[in-house]
DRENFILUM-284350 format. One line per 4 residues: number of its first residue (from 0); their letters; for each residue x negated, y negated, z negated of C-alpha. Coordinates in Angstrom, 2 decimals. Each point is the difference from the previous one (the first is absolute). Example, Ala and Ser with C-alpha at 12.3 -4.5 7.8 and 13.67 -1.06 7.14 Angstrom:
REM DRENFILUM-284350
0	AS	-12.30/4.50/-7.80; -1.37/-3.44/0.66
This chain:
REM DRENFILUM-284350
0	XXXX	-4.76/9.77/-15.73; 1.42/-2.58/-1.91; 1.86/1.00/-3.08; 3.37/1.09/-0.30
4	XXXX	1.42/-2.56/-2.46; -1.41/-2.72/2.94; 1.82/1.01/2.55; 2.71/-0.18/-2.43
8	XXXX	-0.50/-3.61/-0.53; -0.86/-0.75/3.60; 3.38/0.82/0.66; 1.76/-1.63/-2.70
12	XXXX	-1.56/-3.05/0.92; 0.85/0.12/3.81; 3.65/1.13/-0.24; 1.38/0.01/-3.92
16	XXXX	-0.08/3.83/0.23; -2.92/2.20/-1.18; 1.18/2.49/2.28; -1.50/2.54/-2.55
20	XXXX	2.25/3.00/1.24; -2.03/-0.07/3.67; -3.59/-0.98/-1.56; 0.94/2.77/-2.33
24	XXXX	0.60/2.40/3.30; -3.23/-1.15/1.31; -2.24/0.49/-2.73; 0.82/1.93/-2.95
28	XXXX	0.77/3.33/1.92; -3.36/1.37/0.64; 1.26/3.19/2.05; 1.32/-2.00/2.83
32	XXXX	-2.26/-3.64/-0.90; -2.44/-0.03/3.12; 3.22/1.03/2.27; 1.71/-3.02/-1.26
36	XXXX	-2.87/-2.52/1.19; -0.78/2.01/3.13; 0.10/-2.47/2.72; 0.62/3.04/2.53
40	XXXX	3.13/0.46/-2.13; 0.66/-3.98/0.02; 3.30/0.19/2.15; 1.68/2.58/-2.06
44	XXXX	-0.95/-1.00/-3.37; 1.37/-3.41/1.17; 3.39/1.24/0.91; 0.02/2.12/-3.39
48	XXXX	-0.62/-3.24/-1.54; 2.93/-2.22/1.38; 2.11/2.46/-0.63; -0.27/0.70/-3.22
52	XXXX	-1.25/-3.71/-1.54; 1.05/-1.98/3.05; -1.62/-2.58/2.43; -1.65/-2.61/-2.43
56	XXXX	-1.99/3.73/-1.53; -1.59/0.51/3.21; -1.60/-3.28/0.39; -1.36/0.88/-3.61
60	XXXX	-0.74/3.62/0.45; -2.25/-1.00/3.33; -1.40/-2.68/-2.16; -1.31/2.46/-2.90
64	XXXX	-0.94/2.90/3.02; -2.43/-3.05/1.33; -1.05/-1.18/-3.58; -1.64/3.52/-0.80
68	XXXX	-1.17/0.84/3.90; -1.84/-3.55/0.00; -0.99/-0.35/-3.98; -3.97/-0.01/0.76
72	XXXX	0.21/-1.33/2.94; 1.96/-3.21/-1.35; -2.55/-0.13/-2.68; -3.18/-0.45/2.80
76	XXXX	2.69/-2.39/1.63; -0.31/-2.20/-2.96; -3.73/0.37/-0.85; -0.43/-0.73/3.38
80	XXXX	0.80/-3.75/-0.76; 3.70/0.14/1.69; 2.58/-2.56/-2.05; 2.45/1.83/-2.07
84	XXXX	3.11/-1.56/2.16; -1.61/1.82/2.85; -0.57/3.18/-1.61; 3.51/0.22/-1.19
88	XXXX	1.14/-1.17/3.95; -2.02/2.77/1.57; 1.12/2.82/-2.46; 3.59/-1.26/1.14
92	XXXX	-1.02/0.26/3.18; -1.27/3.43/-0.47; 3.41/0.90/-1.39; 2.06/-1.31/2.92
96	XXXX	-2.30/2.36/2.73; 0.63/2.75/-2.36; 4.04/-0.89/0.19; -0.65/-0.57/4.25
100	XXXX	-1.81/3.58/0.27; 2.64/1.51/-2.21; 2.40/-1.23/2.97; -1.80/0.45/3.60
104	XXXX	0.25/2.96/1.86; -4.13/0.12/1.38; -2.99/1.45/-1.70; -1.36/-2.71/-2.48
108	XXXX	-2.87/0.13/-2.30; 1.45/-1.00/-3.16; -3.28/0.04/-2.44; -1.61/-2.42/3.05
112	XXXX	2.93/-2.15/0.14; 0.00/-0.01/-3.71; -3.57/-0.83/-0.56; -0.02/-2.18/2.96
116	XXXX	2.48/-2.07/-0.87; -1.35/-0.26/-3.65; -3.16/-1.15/1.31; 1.28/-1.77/3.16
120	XXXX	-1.02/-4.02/-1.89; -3.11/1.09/-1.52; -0.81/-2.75/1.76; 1.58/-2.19/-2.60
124	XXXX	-2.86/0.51/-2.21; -1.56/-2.77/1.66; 2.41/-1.77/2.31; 3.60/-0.51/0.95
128	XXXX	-0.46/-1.78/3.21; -0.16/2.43/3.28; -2.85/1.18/-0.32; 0.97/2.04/-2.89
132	XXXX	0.27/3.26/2.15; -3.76/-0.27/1.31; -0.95/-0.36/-3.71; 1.72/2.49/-1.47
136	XXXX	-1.01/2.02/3.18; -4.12/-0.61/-1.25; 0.98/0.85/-3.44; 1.56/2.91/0.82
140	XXXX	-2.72/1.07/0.95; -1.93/-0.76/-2.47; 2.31/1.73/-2.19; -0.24/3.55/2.27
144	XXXX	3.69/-0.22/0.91; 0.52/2.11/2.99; 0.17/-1.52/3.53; 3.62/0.65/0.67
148	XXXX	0.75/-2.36/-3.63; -2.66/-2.66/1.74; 1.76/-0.25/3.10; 3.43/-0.65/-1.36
152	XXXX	-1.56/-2.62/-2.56; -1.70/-1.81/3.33; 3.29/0.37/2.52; 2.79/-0.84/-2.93
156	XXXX	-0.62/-3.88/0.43; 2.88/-1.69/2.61; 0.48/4.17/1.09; -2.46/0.02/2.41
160	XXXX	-1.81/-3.46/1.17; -1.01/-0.25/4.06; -3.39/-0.77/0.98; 0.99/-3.40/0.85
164	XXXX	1.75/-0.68/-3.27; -3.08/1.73/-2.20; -1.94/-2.99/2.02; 2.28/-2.59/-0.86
168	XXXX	0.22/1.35/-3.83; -4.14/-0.08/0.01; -0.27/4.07/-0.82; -1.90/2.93/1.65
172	XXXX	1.79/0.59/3.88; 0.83/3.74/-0.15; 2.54/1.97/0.37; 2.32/-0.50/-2.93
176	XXXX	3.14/2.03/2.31; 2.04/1.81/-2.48; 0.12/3.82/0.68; 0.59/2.48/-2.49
180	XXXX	3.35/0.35/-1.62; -1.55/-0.26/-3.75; -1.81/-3.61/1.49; 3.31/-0.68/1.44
184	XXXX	2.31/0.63/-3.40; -3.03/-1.77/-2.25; 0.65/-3.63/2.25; 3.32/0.56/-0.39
188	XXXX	1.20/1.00/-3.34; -2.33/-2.96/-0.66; 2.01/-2.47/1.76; 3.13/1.68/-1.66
192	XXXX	-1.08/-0.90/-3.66; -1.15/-3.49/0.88; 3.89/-0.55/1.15; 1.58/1.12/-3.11
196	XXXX	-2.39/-0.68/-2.50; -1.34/-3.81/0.57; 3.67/-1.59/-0.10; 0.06/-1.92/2.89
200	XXXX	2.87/1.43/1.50; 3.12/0.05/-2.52; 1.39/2.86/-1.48; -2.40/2.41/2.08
204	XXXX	-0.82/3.70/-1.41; -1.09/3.08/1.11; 2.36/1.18/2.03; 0.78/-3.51/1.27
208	XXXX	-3.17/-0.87/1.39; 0.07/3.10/1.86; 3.47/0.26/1.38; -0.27/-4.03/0.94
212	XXXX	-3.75/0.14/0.97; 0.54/-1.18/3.42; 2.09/-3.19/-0.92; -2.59/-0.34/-2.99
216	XXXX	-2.72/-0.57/2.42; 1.88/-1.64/2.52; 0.71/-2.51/-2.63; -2.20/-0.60/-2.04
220	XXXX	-3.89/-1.68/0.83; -1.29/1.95/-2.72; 0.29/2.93/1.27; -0.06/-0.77/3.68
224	XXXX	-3.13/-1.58/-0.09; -1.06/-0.56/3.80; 2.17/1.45/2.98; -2.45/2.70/0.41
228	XXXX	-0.05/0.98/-3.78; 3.83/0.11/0.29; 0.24/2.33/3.01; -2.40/2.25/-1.50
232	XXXX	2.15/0.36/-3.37; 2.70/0.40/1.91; -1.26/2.68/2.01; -1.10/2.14/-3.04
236	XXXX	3.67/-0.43/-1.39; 1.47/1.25/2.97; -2.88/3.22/-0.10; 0.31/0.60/-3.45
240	XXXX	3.79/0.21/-0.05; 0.07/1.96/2.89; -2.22/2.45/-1.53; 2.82/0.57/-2.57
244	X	3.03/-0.11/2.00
């Protein structure tokens, strides 16, 4: 796990506030330590969190409960070759399914959705064109990652290509159908950061990007990409959110 007095300055430098009084609860009470990063206990421990430190806290306390879940695995992330813009991307990424699964009402795994969404560019390594996800597919591999972590690093690029447009992109035809609900939250938390983290669409955060996703990607080529890209984001918005209404 990464050291207390980080996570300290982590926060400090992402919000002015050390929020010290909430790392504090997290880690410097062994009795009730592994209860406080117990992703089975992720929706409660959330709640206990903005209401005693408030919203910003939450986005912090998910971001040190990811930190210390994905510590080795973000190390083998960067020996693996993957840029360190990347890295920090997917352990964002990892945070926001984290904050999703502490929301939805279905079964999730949230160790695969964290790990998969860690790993989902491993790709990146090597390329950042489209075929990134058959890459980092190979290298997961290569690395022993379990299947379930391969498949969302293959299916993650566009959210699930067609046959015809895996032809017209020049990679493997198969079936690259989204299924599972961690594959599902992966594609999309991924698409979430990208809107309020690359500043192309003014004065967009967190909750923003979420709340005017549709309109985002309605709007905006970036994130739009083809018509068939589109309708697939749009379809896992309207799954997702239904899963937590």
């Amino acid at each position: 796990m990464p050291p207390y007095a980080k996570h300290l300055e982590i926060s400090q430098q992402r919000t002015g506030n050390d929020y010290q009084q909430m790392h504090d609860w997290l880690d410097n009470h062994p009795d009730h330590k592994a209860a406080r990063h117990d992703l089975d206990a992720l929706a409660a421990n959330r709640a206990y969190v903005k209401a005693t430190w408030g919203e910003e806290a939450v986005t912090e306390f998910l971001l040190h409960v990811t930190e210390d879940l994905l510590m080795k695995d973000t190390a083998t992330l960067k020996n693996a070759g993957v840029p360190e813009d990347a890295v920090q991307h997917s352990l964002e990424v990892a945070r926001k399914c984290l904050e999703i699964a502490s929301r939805v009402k279905i079964p999730v795994d949230k160790h695969l959705l964290a790990k998969g969404a860690l790993f989902h560019d491993l790709g990146k390594a090597k390329s950042h064109g489209l075929d990134h996800g058959e890459i980092g597919a190979q290298m997961a591999v290569d690395l022993g990652l379990d299947e379930t972590i391969r498949q969302i690093i293959l299916k993650h690029v566009r959210a699930g290509l067609t046959e015809s447009e895996a032809k017209e992109y020049g990679l493997p035809v198969r079936d690259y159908t989204l299924r599972t609900p961690e594959e599902k939250i992966v594609t999309y938390a991924d698409w979430l950061v990208d809107i309020y983290t690359d500043g192309i669409v003014p004065g967009a955060n967190e909750a923003m990007a979420e709340a005017q996703y549709v309109e985002i990607v309605n709007s905006y080529d970036k994130y739009s990409k083809t018509p068939a890209t589109k309708q697939r984001f749009l379809a896992l918005h309207t799954e997702i959110q239904g899963w937590m209404a």
